[in-house]
C-alpha positions as CSV (number, residue, x, y, z in Angstrom):
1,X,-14.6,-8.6,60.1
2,X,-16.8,-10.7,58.7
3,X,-18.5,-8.6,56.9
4,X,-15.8,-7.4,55.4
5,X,-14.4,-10.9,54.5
6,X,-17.5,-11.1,52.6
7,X,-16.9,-8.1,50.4
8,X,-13.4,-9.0,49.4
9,X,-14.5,-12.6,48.2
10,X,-17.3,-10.9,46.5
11,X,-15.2,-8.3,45.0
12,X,-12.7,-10.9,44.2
13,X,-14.8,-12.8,42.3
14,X,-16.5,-9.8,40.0
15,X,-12.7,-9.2,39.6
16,X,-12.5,-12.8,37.9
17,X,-15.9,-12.3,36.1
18,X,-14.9,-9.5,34.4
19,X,-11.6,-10.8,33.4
20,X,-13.3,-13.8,32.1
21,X,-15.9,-11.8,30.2
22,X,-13.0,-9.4,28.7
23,X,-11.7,-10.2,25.3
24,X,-8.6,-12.4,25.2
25,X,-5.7,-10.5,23.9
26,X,-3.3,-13.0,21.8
27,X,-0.2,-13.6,23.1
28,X,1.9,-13.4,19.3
29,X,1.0,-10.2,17.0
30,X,-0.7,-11.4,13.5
31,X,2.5,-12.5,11.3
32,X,2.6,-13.5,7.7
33,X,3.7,-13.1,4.5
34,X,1.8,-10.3,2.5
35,X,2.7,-11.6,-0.7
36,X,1.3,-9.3,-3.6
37,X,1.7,-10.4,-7.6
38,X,1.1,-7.2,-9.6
39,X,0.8,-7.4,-13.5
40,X,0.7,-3.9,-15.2
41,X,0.3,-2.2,-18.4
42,X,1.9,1.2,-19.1
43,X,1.7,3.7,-21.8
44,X,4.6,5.5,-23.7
45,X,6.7,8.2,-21.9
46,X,5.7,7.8,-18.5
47,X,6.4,5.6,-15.6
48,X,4.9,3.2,-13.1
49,X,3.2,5.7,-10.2
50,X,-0.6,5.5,-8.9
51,X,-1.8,4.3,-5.6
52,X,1.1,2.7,-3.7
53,X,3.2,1.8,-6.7
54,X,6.4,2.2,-4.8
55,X,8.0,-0.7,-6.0
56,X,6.9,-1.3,-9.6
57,X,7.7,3.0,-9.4
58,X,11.0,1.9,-8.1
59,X,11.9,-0.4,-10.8
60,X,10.8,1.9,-14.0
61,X,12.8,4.7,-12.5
62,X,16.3,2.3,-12.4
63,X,15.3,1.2,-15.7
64,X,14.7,4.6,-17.3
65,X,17.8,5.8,-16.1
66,X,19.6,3.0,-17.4
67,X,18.6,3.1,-20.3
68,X,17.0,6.6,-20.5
69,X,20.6,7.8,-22.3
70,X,20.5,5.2,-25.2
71,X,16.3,5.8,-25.8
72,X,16.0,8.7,-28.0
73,X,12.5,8.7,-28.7
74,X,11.7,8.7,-25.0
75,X,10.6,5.4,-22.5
76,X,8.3,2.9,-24.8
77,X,4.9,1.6,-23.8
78,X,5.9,-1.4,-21.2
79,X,4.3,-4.1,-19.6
80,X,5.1,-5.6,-16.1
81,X,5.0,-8.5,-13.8
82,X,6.3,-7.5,-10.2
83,X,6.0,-9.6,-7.2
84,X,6.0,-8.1,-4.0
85,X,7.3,-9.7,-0.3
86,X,6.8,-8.0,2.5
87,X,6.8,-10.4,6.1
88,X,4.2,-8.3,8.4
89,X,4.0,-7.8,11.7
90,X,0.5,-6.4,13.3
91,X,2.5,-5.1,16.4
92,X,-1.0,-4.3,17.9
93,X,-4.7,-3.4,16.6
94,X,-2.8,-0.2,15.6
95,X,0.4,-0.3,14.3
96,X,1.6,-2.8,11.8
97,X,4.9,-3.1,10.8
98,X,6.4,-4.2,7.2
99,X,9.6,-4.8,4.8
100,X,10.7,-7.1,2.4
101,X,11.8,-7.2,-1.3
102,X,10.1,-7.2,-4.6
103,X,11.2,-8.7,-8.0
104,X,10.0,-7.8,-11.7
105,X,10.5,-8.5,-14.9
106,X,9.6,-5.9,-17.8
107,X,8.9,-6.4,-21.5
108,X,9.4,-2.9,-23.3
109,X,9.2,-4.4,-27.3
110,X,12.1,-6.4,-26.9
111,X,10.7,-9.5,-25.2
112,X,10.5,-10.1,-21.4
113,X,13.8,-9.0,-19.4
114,X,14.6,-11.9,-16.9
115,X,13.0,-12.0,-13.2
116,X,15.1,-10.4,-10.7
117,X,15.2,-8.5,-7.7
118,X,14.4,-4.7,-8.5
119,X,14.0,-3.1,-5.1
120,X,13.9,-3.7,-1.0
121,X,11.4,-1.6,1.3
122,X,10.3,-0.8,5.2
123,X,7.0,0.8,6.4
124,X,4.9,1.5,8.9
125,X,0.8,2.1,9.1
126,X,-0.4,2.9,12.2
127,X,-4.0,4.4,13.6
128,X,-3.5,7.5,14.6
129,X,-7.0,8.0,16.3
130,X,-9.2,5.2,16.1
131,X,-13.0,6.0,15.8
132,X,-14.9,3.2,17.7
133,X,-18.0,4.5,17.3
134,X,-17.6,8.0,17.8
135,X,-18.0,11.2,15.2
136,X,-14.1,11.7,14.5
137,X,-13.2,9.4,11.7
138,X,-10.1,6.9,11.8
139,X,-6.8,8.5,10.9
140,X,-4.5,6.2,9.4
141,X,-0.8,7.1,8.3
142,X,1.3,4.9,6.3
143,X,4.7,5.6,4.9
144,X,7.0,3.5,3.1
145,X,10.7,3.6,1.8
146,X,12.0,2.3,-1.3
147,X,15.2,1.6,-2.9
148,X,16.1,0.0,-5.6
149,X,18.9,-2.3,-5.9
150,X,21.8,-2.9,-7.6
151,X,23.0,0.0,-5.3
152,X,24.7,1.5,-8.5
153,X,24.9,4.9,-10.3
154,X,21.2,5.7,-11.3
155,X,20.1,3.9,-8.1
156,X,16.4,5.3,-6.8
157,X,14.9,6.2,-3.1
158,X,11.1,6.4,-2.9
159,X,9.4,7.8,0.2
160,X,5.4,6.7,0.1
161,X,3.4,8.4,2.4
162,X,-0.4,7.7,2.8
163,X,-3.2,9.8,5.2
164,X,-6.6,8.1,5.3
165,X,-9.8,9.3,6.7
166,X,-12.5,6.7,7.7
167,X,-15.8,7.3,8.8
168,X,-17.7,4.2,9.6
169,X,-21.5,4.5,9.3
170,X,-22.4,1.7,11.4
171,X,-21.2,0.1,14.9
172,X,-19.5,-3.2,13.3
173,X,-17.7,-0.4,10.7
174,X,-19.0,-2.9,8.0
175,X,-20.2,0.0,5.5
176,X,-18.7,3.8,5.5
177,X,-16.4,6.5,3.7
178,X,-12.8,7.2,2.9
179,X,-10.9,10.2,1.6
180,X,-7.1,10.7,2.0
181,X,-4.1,11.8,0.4
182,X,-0.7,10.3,-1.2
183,X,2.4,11.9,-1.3
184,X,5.3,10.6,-3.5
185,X,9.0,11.5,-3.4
186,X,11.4,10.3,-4.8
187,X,15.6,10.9,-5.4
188,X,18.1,9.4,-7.6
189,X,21.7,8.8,-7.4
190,X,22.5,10.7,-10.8
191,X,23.5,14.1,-11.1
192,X,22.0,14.6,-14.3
193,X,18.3,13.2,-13.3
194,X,15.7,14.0,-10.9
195,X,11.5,13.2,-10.3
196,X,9.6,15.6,-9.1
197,X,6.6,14.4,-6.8
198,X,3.6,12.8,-7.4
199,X,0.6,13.5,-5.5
200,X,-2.7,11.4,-5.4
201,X,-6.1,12.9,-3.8
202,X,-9.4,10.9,-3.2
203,X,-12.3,9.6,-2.0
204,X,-14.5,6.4,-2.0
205,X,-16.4,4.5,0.2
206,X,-16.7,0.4,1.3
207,X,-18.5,-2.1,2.3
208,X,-18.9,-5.6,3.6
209,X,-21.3,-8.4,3.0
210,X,-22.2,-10.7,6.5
211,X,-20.4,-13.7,4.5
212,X,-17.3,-11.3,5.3
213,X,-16.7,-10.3,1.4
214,X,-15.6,-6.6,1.3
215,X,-15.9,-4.2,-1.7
216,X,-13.6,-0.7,-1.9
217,X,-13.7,2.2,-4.2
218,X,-11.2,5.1,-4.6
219,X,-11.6,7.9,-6.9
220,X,-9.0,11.0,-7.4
221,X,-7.2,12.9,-9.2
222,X,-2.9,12.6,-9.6
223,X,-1.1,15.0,-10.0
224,X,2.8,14.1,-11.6
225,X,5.5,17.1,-12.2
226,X,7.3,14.8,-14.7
227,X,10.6,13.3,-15.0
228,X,14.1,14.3,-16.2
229,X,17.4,12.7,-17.6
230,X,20.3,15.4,-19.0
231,X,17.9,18.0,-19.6
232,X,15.6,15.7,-21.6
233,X,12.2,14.7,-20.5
234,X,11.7,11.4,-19.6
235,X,7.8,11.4,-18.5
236,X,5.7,14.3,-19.0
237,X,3.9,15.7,-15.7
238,X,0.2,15.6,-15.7
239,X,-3.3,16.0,-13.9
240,X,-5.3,12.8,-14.5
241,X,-8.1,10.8,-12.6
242,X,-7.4,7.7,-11.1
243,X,-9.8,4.7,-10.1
244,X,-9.3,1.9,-7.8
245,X,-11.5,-0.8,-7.0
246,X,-10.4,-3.6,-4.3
247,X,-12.4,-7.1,-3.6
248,X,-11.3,-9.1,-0.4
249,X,-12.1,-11.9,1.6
250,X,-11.6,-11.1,5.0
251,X,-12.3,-13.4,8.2
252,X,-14.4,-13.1,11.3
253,X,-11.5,-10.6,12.8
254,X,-10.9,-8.5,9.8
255,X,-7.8,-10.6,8.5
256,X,-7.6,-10.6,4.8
257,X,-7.4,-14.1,3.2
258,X,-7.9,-12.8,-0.5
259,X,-7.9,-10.0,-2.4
260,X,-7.9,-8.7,-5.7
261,X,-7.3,-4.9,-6.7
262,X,-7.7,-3.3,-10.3
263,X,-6.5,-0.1,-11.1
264,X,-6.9,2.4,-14.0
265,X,-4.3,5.9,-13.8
266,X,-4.8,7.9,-16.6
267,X,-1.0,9.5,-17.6
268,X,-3.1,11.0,-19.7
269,X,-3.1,7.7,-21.8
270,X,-4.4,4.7,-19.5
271,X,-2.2,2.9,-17.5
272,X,-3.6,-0.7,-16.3
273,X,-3.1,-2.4,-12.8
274,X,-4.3,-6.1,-11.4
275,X,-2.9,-7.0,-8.3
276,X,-3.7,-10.1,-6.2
277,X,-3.0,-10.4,-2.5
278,X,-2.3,-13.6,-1.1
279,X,-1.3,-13.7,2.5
280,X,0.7,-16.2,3.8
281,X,0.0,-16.5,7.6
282,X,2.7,-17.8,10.5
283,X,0.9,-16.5,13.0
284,X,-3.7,-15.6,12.5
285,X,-5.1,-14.3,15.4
């Protein structure tokens, strides 16, 4: 008897070590704010697509088949300020969950349209394996809907889906390699137009500095089937590289605090793409 009294205090208490030496798992999922201001630059007869453009993409669609009818020399060279407000929740270490609205305002020769609200989205990214250390890299999926609002004739749904491969090359995954593929779709509320998809595959690589500075490079190659209004071409399809190049400041837990992302698409003519990402936390575990 007492022996076995003994062994039940002594497992009792390795119980609580081991609970004590476990990692405490926060009570509230990360929430906050993802705000993202985009400023972009885009040639003559095509619209706003590259990596996770869903919302500026959303906005040029509405606004090319607004005013696709009355432009007969095709869409002008534009420029574009888009805002993006999406409140986050990291549901777990795995799956984080997203949707907002985004605003824009676009100057196509004419002088800067007023700021307003261009579209409304929902998404998902989750890990679909996870590889903590082992030789099968992390699988990420992320998929997005878009719409664009007014909900009026000409009105656009984009469906954004991302795969991601990431094969760390170290334990604290502070350095490794990424390749993935994104598929765009998108419909529109007009008999008489339609987009054909648009479909982004590359590769790149990362890494992070101990002060917790992290450096990411994508390059691919898109591929766009074009754009069509009444039997007229709107955007011209095309098989261009792509280059993206991100710079964030994360924290010790691998929240992002800053982050800034340049983009050049090639449509075949350039396209240019600055984004900064400036979360706004309620909850930072």
């Amino acid at each position: 008897m007492g022996l076995l009294g003994l062994t039940m205090s002594a497992g009792a208490a390795f119980a609580v070590d081991d609970e004590e030496d476990a990692p405490a798992k926060p009570a509230v999922p990360n929430i906050y704010l993802d705000l993202r201001t985009i400023y972009a630059t885009i040639p003559a007869g095509t619209l706003g697509i590259g990596f996770g453009n869903t919302s500026l993409s959303a906005a040029f669609q509405a606004l090319a088949i607004r005013r696709g009818a009355a432009l007969p020399n095709g869409l002008p060279a534009a420029r574009a300020v888009a805002v993006d407000l999406p409140m986050t929740v990291d549901v777990s270490d795995r799956v984080s969950l997203y949707g907002g609205v985004s605003g824009s305002a676009t100057n196509i020769g004419g002088g800067w349209s007023a700021f307003d609200i261009t579209s409304w989205n929902i998404g998902v990214q989750a890990d679909l394996h996870q590889q903590n250390g082992g030789k099968i890299p992390t699988i990420t999926l992320q998929s997005t809907l878009t719409q664009s609002v007014p909900n009026e004739q000409g009105m656009t749904n984009s469906f954004n889906n991302i795969v991601e491969f990431d094969y760390a090359l170290d334990e604290d995954e502070t350095r490794g390699w990424l390749a993935g593929l994104q598929y765009t779709t998108a419909t529109i509320a007009s008999p008489f137009a339609s987009v054909r998809p648009n479909r982004i595959l590359y590769a790149g690589g990362y890494y992070q500095w101990p002060s917790n500075w992290k450096f990411t490079g994508r390059l691919g190659v898109q591929s766009f089937g074009g754009a069509q209004l009444a039997g007229r071409t709107l955007a011209e399809s095309f098989t261009q590289p792509i280059l993206r190049l991100d710079l964030d400041r994360m924290d010790d837990n691998d929240n992002r605090l800053f982050g800034i992302t340049a983009q050049i698409a090639w449509m075949p003519k350039p396209a240019y793409q600055v984004t900064l990402r400036t979360p706004l936390y309620a909850v930072r575990n």
